[in-house]
MARLOTOR-419898 format. One record per residue (C-alpha): residue number from 1; residue in three letters; x, y, z. Coordinates in nm, 4 decimals, padded with zeros to 6 digits. Layout:
N
(NUM "Ala" (X Y Z))
...
END
This chain:
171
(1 "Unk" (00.5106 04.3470 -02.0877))
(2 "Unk" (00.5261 04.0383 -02.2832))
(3 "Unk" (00.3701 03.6591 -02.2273))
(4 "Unk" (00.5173 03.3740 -02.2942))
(5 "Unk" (00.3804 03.0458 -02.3609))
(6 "Unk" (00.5431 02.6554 -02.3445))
(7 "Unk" (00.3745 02.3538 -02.4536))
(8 "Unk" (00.6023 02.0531 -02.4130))
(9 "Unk" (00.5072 01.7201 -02.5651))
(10 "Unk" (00.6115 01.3636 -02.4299))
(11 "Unk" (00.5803 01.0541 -02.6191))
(12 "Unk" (00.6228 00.7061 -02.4729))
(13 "Unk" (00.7060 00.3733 -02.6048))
(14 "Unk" (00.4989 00.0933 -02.3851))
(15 "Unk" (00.8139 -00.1668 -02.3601))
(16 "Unk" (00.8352 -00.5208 -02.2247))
(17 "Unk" (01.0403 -00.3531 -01.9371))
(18 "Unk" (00.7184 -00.1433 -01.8524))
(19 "Unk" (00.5007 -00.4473 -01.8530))
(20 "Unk" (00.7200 -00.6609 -01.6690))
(21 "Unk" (00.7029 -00.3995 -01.4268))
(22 "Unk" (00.3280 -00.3679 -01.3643))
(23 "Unk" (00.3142 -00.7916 -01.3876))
(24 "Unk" (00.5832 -00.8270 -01.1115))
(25 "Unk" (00.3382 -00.5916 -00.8755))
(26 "Unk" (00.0309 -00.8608 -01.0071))
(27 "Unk" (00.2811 -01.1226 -00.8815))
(28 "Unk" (00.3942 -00.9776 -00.5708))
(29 "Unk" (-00.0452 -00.9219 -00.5019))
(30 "Unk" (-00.0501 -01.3063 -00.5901))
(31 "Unk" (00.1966 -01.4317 -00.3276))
(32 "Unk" (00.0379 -01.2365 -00.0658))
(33 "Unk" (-00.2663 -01.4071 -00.1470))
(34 "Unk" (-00.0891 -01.7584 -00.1453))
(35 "Unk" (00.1057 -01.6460 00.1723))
(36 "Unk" (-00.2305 -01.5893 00.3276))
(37 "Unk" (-00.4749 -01.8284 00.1684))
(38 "Unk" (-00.2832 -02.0980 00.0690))
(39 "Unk" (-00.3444 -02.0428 -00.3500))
(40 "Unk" (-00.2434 -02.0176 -00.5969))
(41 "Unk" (00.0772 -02.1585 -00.6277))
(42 "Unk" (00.4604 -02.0406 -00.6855))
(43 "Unk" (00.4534 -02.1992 -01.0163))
(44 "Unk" (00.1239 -02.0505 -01.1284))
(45 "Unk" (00.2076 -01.7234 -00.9777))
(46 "Unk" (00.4888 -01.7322 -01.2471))
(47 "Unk" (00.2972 -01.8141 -01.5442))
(48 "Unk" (00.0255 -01.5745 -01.4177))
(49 "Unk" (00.3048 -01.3090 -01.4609))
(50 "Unk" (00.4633 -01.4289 -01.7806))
(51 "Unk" (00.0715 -01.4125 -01.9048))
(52 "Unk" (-00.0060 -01.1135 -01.7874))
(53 "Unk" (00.3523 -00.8834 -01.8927))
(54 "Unk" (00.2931 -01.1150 -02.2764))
(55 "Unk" (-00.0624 -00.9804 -02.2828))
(56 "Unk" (00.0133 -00.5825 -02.1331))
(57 "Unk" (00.3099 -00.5619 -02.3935))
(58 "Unk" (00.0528 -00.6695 -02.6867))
(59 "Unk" (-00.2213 -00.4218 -02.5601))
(60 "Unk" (-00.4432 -00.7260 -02.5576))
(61 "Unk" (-00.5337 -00.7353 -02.1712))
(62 "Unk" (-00.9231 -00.5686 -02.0551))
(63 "Unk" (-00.9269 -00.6563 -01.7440))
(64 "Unk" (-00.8173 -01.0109 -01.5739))
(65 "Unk" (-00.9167 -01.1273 -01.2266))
(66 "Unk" (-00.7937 -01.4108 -00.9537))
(67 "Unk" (-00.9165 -01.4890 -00.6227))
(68 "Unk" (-01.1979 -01.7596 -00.4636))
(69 "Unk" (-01.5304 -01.8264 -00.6332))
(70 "Unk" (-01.7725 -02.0226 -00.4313))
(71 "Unk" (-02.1211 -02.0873 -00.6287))
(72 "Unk" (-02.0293 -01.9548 -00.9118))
(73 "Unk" (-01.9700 -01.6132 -00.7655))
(74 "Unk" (-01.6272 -01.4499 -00.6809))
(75 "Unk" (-01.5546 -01.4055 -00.3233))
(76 "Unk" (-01.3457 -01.2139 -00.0845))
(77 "Unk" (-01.0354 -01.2502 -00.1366))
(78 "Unk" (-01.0228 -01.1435 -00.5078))
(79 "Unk" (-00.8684 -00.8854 -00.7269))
(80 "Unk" (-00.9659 -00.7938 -01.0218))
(81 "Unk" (-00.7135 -00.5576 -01.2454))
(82 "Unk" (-00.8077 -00.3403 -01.5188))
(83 "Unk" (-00.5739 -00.1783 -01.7791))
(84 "Unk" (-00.5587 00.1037 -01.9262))
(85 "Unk" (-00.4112 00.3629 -02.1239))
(86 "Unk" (-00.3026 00.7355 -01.9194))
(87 "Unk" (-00.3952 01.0912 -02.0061))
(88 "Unk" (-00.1172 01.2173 -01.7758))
(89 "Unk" (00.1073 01.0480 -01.4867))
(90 "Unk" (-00.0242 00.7889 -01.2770))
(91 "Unk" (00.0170 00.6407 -00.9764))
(92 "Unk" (00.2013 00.3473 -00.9304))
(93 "Unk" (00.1559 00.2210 -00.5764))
(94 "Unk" (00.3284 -00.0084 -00.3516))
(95 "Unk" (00.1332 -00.3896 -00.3886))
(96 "Unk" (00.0409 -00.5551 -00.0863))
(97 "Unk" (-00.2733 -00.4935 00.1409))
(98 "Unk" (-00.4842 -00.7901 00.1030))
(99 "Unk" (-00.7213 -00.8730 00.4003))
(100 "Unk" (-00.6154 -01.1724 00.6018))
(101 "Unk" (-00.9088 -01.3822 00.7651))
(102 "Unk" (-01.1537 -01.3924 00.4758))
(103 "Unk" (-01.3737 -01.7434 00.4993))
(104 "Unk" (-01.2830 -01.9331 00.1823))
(105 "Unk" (-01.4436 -02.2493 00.3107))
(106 "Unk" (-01.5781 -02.4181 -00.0347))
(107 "Unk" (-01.4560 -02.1704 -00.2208))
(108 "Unk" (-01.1932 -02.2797 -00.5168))
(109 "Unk" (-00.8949 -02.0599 -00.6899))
(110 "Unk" (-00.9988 -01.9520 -01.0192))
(111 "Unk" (-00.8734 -01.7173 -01.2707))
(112 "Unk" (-01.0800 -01.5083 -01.5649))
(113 "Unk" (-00.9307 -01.2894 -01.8172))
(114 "Unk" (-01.1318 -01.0424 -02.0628))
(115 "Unk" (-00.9417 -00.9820 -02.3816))
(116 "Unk" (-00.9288 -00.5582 -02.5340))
(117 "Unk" (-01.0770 -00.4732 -02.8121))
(118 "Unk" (-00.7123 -00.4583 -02.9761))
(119 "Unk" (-00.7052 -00.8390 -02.9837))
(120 "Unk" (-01.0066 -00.8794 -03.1552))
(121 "Unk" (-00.8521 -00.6381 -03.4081))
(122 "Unk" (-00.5339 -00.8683 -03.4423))
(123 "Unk" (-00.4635 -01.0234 -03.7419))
(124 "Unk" (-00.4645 -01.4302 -03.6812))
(125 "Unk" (-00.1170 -01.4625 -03.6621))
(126 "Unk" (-00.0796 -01.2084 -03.3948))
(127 "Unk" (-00.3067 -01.3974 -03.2011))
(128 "Unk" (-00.1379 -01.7249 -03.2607))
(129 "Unk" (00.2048 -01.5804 -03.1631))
(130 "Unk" (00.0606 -01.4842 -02.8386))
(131 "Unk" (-00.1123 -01.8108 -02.7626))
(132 "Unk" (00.2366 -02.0043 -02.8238))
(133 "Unk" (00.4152 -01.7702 -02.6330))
(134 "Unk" (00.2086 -01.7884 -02.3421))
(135 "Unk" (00.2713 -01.9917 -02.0556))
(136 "Unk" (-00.0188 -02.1920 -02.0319))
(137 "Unk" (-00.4419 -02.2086 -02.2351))
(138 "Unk" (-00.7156 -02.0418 -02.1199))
(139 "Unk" (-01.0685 -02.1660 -02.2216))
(140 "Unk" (-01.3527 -02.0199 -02.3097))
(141 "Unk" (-01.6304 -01.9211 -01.9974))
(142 "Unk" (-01.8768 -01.6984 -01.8327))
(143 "Unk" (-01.7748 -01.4181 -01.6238))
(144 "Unk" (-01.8252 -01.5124 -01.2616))
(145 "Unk" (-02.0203 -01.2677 -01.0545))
(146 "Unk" (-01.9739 -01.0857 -00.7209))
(147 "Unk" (-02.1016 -01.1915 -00.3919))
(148 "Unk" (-01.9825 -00.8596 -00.2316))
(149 "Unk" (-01.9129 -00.5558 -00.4117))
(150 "Unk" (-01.5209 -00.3928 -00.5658))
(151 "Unk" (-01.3306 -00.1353 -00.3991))
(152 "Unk" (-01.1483 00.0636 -00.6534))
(153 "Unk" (-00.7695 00.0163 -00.3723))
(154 "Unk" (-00.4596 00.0067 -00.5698))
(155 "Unk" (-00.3094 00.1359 -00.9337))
(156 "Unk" (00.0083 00.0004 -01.1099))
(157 "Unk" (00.1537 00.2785 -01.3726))
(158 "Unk" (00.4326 00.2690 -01.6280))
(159 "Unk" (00.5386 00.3710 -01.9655))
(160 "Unk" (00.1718 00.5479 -02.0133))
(161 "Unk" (00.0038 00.2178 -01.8895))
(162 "Unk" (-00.1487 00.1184 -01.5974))
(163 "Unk" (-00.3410 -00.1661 -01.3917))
(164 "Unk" (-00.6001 -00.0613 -01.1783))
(165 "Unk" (-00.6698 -00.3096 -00.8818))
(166 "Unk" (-01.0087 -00.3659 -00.7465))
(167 "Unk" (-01.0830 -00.6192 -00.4616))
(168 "Unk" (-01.3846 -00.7669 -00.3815))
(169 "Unk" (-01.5110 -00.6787 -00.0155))
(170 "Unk" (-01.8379 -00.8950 00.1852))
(171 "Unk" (-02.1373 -00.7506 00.3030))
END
């Protein structure tokens, strides 16, 4: 009797097709939102793409997050997504399910975006490329918190990449 044994290998290349892929599911999230809340709006949506495929290309994206603060505090409706690299095949749901009917009264549309540890790591110019590339500045602030708490709901996957969405639910 004899055994055999197969190891098979698989090396990807993390394109600007794969990122434009995840960022278009970020978009289509962000239109739901402006379908349903009223922000943000079809231009930003666009940049918030552009920024977000520029930055996922790059490997300089942690985590970046839109949605309502109110008191300094994000509220529902927010998502946060986180990226990553993958150990094996991910999932790459469908975008969409955002709650309708969340009470936004005060709250404003804001935006925060933590850089990886890769951009920190870039030399200058790299850095420079990417800020005159991208679509729009971002300052420099504090990290909102959470009045609520993140459900781990949604994960965008390509080209060994992926986006995982949380959104922030109320007590």
């Amino acid at each position: 009797m004899s055994s055999y044994s197969y190891t098979a290998a698989e090396t990807q290349t993390f394109t600007l097709t794969h990122a434009k892929h995840m960022a278009s599911k970020v978009a289509a999230d962000l239109m739901r939102l402006q379908r349903l809340y009223g922000s943000p709006s079809t231009q930003h949506i666009g940049e918030y793409e552009e920024e977000v495929a520029l930055l996922l290309k790059a490997g300089f994206i942690s985590s970046v997050t839109y949605g309502y603060k109110r008191a300094g505090n994000w509220i529902e409706p927010t998502l946060t997504y986180s990226a990553s690299e993958l150990s094996s095949t991910g999932t790459d749901d469908s975008p969409g399910r955002i709650r309708p009917g969340a009470d936004i009264t005060g709250a404003t549309f804001y935006s925060f975006l933590t850089y990886s540890s890769a951009w920190e790591l870039a030399q200058q110019s790299e850095r420079d490329a990417i800020e005159r590339d991208r679509p729009f500045s971002r300052g420099t602030a504090s990290a909102p918190g959470v009045s609520g708490y993140l459900v781990d709901d949604r994960s965008y996957s390509s080209g060994g990449r992926s986006l995982n969405r949380s959104t922030v639910r109320s007590y």
